[in-house]
Structure formats: C-alpha cells, structure tokens
N, C-alpha and C positions, 0 to 999 in steps of 0.2 A: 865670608864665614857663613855657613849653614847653622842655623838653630832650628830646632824641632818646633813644633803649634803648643807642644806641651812647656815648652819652656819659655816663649815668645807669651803664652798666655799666661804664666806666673808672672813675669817681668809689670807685663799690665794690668794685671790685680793691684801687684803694691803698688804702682805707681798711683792708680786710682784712690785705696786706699789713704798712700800718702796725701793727695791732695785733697779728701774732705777735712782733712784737717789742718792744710792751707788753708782752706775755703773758711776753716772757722776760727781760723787765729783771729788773733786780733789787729787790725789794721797798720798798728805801729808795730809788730812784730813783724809784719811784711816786708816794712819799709826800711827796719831795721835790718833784715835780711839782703835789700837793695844795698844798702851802704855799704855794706860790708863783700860784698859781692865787688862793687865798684873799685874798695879799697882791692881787694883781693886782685881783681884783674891788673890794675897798677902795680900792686905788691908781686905778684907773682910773672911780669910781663918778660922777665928772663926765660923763664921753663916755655913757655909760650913763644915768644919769639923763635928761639933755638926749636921746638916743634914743628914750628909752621915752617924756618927756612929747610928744614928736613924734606918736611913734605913738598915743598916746594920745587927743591932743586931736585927729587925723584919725580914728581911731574914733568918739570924738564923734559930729565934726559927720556921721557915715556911716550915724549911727543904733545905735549897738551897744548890746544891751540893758545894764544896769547892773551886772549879775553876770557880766559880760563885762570890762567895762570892770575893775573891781574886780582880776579876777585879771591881766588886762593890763598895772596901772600897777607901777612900780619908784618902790619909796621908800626915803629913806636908811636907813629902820628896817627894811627887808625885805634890802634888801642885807647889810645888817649881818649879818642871821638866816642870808643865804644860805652867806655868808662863813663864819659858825660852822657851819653843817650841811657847809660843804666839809672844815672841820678837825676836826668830831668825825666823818668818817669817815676822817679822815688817822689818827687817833687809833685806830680800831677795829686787831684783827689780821685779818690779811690771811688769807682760807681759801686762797688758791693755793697748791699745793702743799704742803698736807696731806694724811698718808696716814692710810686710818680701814680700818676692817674689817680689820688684817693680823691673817694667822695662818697656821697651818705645816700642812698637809695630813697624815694618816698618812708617805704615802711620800716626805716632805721639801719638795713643791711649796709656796715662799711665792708668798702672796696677801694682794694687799691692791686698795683702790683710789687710787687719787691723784687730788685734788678740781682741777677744771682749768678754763677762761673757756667760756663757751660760744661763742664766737668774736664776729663780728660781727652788733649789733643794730641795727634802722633803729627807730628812737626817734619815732612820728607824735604830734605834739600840736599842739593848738591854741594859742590866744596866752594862752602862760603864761608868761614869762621866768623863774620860778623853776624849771619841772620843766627845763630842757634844763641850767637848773646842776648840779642835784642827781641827774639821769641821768648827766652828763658825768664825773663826780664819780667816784659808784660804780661806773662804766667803768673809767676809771685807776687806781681802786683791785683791781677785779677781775680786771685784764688783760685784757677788752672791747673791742671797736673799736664805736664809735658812729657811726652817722648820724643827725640830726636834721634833720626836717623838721617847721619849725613855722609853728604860723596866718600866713595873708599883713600881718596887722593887725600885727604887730611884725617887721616887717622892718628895722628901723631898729638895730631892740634887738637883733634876730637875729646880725646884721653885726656891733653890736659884741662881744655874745659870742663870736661865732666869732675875732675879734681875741683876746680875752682868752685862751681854750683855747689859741689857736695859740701864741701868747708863752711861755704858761705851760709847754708841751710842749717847743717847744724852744731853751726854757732850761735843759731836763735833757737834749740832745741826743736827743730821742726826735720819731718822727716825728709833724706837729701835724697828720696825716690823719688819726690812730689815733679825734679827735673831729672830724668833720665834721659841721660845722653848715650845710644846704643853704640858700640864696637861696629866696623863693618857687616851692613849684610849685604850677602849675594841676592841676586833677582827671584830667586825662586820662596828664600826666607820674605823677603820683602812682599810676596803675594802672601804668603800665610799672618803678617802680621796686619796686612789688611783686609783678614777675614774675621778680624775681632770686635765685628759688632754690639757686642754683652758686653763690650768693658769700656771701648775707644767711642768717643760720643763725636770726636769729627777729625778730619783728617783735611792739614792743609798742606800739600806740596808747592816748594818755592825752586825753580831751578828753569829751565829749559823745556820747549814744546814737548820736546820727545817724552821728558820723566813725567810731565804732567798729563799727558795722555795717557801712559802707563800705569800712573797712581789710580787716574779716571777710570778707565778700563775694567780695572783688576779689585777698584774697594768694593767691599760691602758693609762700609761707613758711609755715610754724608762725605762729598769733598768741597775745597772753597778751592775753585781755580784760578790760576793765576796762569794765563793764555800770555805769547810772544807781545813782545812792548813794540810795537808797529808806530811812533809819536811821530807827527805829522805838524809841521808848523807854516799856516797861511798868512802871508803876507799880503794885503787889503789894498784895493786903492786907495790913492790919499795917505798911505799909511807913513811914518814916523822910520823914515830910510834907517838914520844911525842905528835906533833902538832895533828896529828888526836885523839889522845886521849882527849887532852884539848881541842878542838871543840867539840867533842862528848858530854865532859861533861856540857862546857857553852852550846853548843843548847838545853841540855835535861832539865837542872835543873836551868838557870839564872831565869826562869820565865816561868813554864812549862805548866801556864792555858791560855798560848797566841799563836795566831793562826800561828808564826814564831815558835814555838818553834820544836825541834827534835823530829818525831815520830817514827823512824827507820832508822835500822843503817846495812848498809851493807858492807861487808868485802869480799875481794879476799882471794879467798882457802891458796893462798901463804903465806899470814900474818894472817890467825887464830891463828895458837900455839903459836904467838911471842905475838901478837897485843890482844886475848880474854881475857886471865885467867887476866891479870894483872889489867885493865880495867874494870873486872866485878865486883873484890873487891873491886875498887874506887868508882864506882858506887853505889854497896850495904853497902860503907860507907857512901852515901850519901840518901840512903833510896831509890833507882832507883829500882824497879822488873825491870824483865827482861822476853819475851816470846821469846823463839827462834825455830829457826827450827832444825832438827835433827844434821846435821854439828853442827853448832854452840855448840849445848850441849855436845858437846863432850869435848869440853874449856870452857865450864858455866855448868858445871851441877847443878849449884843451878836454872838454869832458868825455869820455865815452860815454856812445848811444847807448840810452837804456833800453832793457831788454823788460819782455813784458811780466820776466819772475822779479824785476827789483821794485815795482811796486807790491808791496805787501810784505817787504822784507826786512827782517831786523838782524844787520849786517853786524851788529853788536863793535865795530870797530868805525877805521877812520874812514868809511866811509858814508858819502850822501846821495842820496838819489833827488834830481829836481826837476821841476815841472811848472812849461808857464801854461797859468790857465786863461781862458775867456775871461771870467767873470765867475764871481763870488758863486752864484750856483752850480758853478762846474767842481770849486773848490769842495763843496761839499758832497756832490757825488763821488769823487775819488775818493774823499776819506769815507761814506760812506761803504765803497766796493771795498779800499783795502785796510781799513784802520782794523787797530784788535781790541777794540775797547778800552784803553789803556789811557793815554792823554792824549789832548789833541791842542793844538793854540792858533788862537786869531794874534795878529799882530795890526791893530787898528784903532783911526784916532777919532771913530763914528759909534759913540755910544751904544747906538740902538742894534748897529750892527752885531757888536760886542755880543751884546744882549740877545741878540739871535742865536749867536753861533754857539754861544751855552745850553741856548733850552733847544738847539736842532740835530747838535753833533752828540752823537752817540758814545760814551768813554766814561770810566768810574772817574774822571778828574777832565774837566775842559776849562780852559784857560784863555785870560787877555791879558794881551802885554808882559808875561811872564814865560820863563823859562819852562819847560819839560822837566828837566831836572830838578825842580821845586815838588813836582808828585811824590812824595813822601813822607811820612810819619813824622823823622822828626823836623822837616820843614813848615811843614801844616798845622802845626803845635800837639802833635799827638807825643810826641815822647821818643815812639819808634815805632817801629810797625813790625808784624808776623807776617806778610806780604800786601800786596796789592789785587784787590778780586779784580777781574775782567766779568766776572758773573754778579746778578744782581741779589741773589739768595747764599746768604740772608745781609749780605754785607757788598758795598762795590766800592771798589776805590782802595785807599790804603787803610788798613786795617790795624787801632790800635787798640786802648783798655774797651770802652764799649761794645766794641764789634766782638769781642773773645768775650761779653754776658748776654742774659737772656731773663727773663725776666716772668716771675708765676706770679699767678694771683694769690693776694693772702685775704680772706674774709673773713668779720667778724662778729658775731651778731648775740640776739639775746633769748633765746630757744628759736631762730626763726627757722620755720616749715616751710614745705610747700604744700601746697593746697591743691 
C-alpha cells in the first residue's frame, strides 16, 4: 500500500505525541498495561492463531522459502512464550527515571543524570509476529512510542496485533497510538517514512541482510543494525568432547531459521578423529548436511566440499559448514575474516583460554561453554529484546529496557554563575 509523506508524517506525530505521555505515566500504569496486554494476547490467541494460519498458508502457496515460513507461523506454544516474555518484562524494574552519576561539585553544583526513553522508535521487521510483541512490550515498559512496520506476508497477523496493543493501552486510559502497528507498506512508502527525522528519533530494523541494508541506505534517522547472524563455535584442545557435541547439536538444530543459531563449527586438528565421525552420524540423524573443508572430510566423508561462499554464510537452515583448524590462532582468524559480529563460542576446559577468547573475538555476545542460541533477551535476563546490534553505537548485543533509554543531565544549584 502507498501512503503519502503527508500522511505517514501525521501517523508519527501522534504516535510521538502518544508516547510523551507514556513516557510520563506512572510506572504502575505501564505495567498494568503489560498485564493486560499479556492477558489479552492469551484471551484473544483464537483471532490470532486463525490470522497468522491465513497468512501462513498464502505464503505457502507464494513460495516462501521454509525459514520464512517457520518464523511467520503463530502457535499456541509460541504465544504462550510470547505472553510470558510480555510479563517477565512487566516483572523487570523500570530504568525511567533513575538518577546515576549524582554528586556535589566543590562549589555546591549537584549533578547528576536522569535515565529517560529515547523517544519514538519505527521498529522495520519482516514477518515475524513474535518481534512486534516483544518490541511493543519493552516500548511500554521503557516509555517508547513505537511504530511498526512489518513483512507484507502477515498482514492478517499485523491487524490483529495491532487490535491487541490498542485494547491493551486503553484499558489503562493511555493513548493506543503510543504502539502503532502500520498496514503494509510498499518500498517506496517505506523510504518516505524514513525521511522523518523531526519526529522518528531512531530506527531499528530487524529481518534479513537485504531489508537492513535497505533501511541503512535509504534512513535519514539514526539506525541500530542488526547485520546476518554468522555464529561460529570452536572446539579447543583438551576440550570436554560430550559437552561440545551437545552445543553443536542444540546451536544447529533447536531452531535453525534464527539469527542465534549455529552456522559453523570449527575443531582443533587434535580432536578431529576423536570428536568428527561420531558427531557427523548424530547429526545426519538429525537431517544436518554437512560442508567441510578437506581436513575435515577426512572424518565425514559423507560431507560436501566446502566451497569458499560457505564460510561467512548464514544458511538459516539444517545446514553446517565445518572446518579443522591448526590451532587456537587459526580459529580466531576465520572468525575474525568471516564472523558478523553476532556470537561466537569457545567450547574449552582451559580457563585462561576462555578468558581470551572473550576479550579477542570480536561479536556483541562471545561465549564459553554455552550455546549460541542462549544470545537473547529473554535468555540473558533482559525480558526480550528489540533485536540484537552487530554495531557498537549506542548499544551491541541484544537489546533490551536499558539499551531503548538515554540519559540527560539534570542540575541543581543555588544562583550558581559562571564567572
């Protein structure tokens, strides 16, 4: 659908408006808005379900590849999750209006800062029906005004969530613009609403290379990017065989069309012949291909040779790319060449090693001993998240209430001058 500048910039007026008076409710009116929100999404998960399999099954038959399709659908068990991720940020304390850094100058001036919303955010994702919850979420929670505009493939879903926000909002008398959730727009509407620098204070797109380079491109907002999830997991000499097998297999397969999940797996020469053949079978019991480089097939020879685009690739499905390396400094130059900043994991039982590969590997979340798919909001104790930056300004990693405020100075003083 084509909207005009003239009407895409009404739309973001109120919505800003709406949220300075998010931003000044009062904390338990927020949270009360969470609950009810949560009841809502449960109460209402009929109109929703029926929505989303609409949308669903018209992606289908439209051709949408399968890790598309995947993040697209709404199920009772996902609503359920969504519903809790609304109430364990109801649950969180609220950073608005927290003061940090005070303190009293020589000559009497108190200083401090006061932590405060960053105003309003246009939220671009593709067809994900759980990110516009769990942005909408940490919005109300943060004192945020949100716009969403999401993939044209769930329109159906869009609509109802945007019912669901609006109820939710004013059933606490708060205005239900503060979450606007946009109708489809087409490409050319979507550059004009990112020329709303006078109203939109930041723009985070969450979806695929392609829309986030596009977002990139074409704002004349601020953007927080979130670049392809490239996650890389090295396996250490010495290292803890069983454990790194069962990470291997949770990062590749718990949920392989998400931007956490495992895209390559790299192993020390040392533990090839112990650590590959046994590992490949469990794997291809689980329907996993496999691309590897020449080492490697020498312990998988069911894999195909990898080719030199599947390093740096996020196959978003069951597939894994693996590589044996020399030694612990070669592991870190591949992930240096192909990683995307995203996560990265040591799987090793050498402390100091650990402790290296945190403060040398480059990625908003670097990990020991732990899965890839543990990089998220609400695994991390954040609640949920609005995505995950690959960028380090002003936020890296997964992004939840803190990351969505900002914080001004407030001074106090007693006629003090300057001289």
């Amino acid at each position: 659908m084509t909207r005009d500048l003239k009407e895409l910039k009404g739309i973001a007026e109120a919505a800003a408006g709406a949220a300075r008076g998010l931003a000044l409710a009062a904390p338990e009116k927020r949270d009360q808005t969470l609950a009810a929100l949560a009841d809502n999404l449960a109460g209402g998960s009929r109109n929703l379900l029926q929505a989303s399999e609409m949308d669903t099954d018209e992606a289908a038959r439209a051709g949408l590849p399968p890790h598309m399709l995947d993040r697209l659908a709404l199920t009772e068990k996902r609503l359920a999750e969504l519903a809790e991720a609304v109430d364990r940020v109801r649950r969180l304390s609220t950073p608005i209006g927290q003061t940090e850094d005070e303190r009293i100058l020589p000559d009497g001036l108190r200083v401090a800062r006061l932590r405060i919303p960053l105003g309003l955010i246009a939220f671009i994702c593709e067809a994900r029906p759980g990110a516009p919850v769990e942005a909408g979420a940490l919005a109300i929670k943060s004192g945020n005004g949100l716009i969403v505009k999401a993939g044209r493939e769930m329109a159906r879903t869009s609509a109802a969530l945007a019912e669901v926000f609006a109820r939710s909002l004013a059933g606490q008398d708060l205005d239900p613009r503060a979450v606007t959730i946009l109708p489809p727009l087409d490409r050319e509407a979507l550059r004009e609403l990112l020329t709303l620098s006078e109203t939109i204070d930041l723009v985070i797109p969450r979806g695929g290379e392609g829309l986030i380079r596009f977002v990139s491109e074409n704002s004349r907002i601020p953007v927080l990017k979130h670049f392809k999830g490239v996650c890389h997991l090295y396996v250490d000499q010495g290292a803890d065989l069983k454990r790194a097998a069962d990470l291997v297999v949770n990062g590749k397969t718990q949920r392989p069309s998400t931007c956490n999940s495992l895209e390559a797996l790299l192993v020390h020469a040392a533990e090839a012949e112990a650590f590959l053949p046994p590992l490949g079978r469990r794997l291809a019991g689980l329907g996993v291909a496999l691309r590897a480089n020449q080492e490697a097939r020498r312990f998988l020879p069911e894999a195909e040779p990898a080719t030199e685009d599947d390093w740096g690739r996020e196959f978003l499905d069951l597939i894994l790319a693996v590589k044996v390396v020399p030694d612990y400094e070669a592991a870190l130059a591949h992930i240096a060449r192909h990683g995307s900043n995203h996560t990265e994991v040591i799987v090793t039982e050498d402390q100091a090693r650990g402790e290296h590969f945190q403060r040398s590997v480059e990625a908003g979340c670097v990990m020991v001993n732990a899965s890839p798919r543990l990089n998220d909001g609400g695994c991390l104790g954040l609640g949920a998240e609005i995505g995950i930056s690959t960028t380090r300004l002003h936020a890296y990693g997964p992004m939840g209430l803190r990351e969505l405020t900002t914080t001004r100075f407030i001074v106090t003083g007693h006629g003090h001058q300057r001289t």
